[in-house]
C-alpha positions as a printed Julia matrix, in Angstrom:
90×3 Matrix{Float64}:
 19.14  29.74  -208.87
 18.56  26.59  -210.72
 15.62  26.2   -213.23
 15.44  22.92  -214.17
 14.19  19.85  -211.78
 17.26  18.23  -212.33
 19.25  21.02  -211.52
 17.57  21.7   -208.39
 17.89  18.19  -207.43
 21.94  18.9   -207.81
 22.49  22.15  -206.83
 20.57  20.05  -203.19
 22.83  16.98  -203.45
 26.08  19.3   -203.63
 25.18  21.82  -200.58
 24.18  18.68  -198.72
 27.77  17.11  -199.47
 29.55  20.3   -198.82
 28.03  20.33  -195.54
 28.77  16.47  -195.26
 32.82  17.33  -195.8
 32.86  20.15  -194.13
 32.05  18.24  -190.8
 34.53  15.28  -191.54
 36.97  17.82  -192.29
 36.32  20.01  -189.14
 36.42  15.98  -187.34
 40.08  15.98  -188.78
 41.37  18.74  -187.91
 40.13  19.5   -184.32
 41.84  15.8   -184.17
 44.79  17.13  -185.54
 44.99  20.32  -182.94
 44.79  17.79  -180.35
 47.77  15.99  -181.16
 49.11  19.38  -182.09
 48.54  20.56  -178.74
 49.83  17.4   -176.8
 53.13  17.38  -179.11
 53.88  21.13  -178.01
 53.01  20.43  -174.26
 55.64  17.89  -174.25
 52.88  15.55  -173.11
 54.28  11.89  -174.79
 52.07   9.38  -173.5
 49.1   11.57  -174.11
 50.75  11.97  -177.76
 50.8    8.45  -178.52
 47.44   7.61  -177.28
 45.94  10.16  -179.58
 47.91   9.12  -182.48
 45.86   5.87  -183.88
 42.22   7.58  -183.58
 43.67  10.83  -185.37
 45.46   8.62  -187.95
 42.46   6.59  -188.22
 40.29   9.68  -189.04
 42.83  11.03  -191.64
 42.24   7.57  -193.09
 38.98   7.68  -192.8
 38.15  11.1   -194.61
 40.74  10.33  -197.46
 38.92   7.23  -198.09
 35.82   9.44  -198.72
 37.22  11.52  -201.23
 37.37  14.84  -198.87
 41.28  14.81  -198.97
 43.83  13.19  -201.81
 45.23   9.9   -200.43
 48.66  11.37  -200.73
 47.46  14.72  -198.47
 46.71  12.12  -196.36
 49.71  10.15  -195.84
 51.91  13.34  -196.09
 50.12  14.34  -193.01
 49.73  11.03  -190.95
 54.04  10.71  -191.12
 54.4   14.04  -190.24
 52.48  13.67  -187.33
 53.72  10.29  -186.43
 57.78  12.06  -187.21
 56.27  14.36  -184.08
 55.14  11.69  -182.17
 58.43   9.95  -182.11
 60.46  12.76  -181.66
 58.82  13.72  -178.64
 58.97  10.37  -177.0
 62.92   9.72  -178.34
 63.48  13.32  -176.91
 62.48  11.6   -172.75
């Protein structure tokens, strides 16, 4: 435990921003097992209409800081590799 009033006051602001990414991060993710999920089913149209928003959160927590900008375009063309796959595959 911390002893000094300014290390209170941080060892606070960190456990409040861990909890802070840990939700955007869950946000991504559960995003991401959608698409997963719609990719696998085969399901095209429902594919491409979940692309943007889950792009748009990748985007979104990279811009943050929760995620290297690189993590997040490695992931956004994968995803978007599946996405046209599926629909090229029709």
């Amino acid at each position: 435990m911390a002893n000094h009033k300014d290390a209170v006051k941080r060892a606070r602001q960190s456990n409040e921003r861990r909890l802070r990414n840990r939700h955007y991060r869950s946000q991504m993710r559960n995003h991401i097992k959608q698409l997963r999920a719609a990719i696998d089913a085969g399901d095209a149209d429902n594919a491409k209409a979940l692309l943007p928003g889950t792009v748009s959160v990748i985007q979104h927590v990279a811009q943050k800081g929760i995620i290297h900008k690189r993590n997040a375009a490695r992931r956004i063309s994968r995803l978007a590799l599946a996405v046209n796959a599926i629909g090229a595959a029709e």
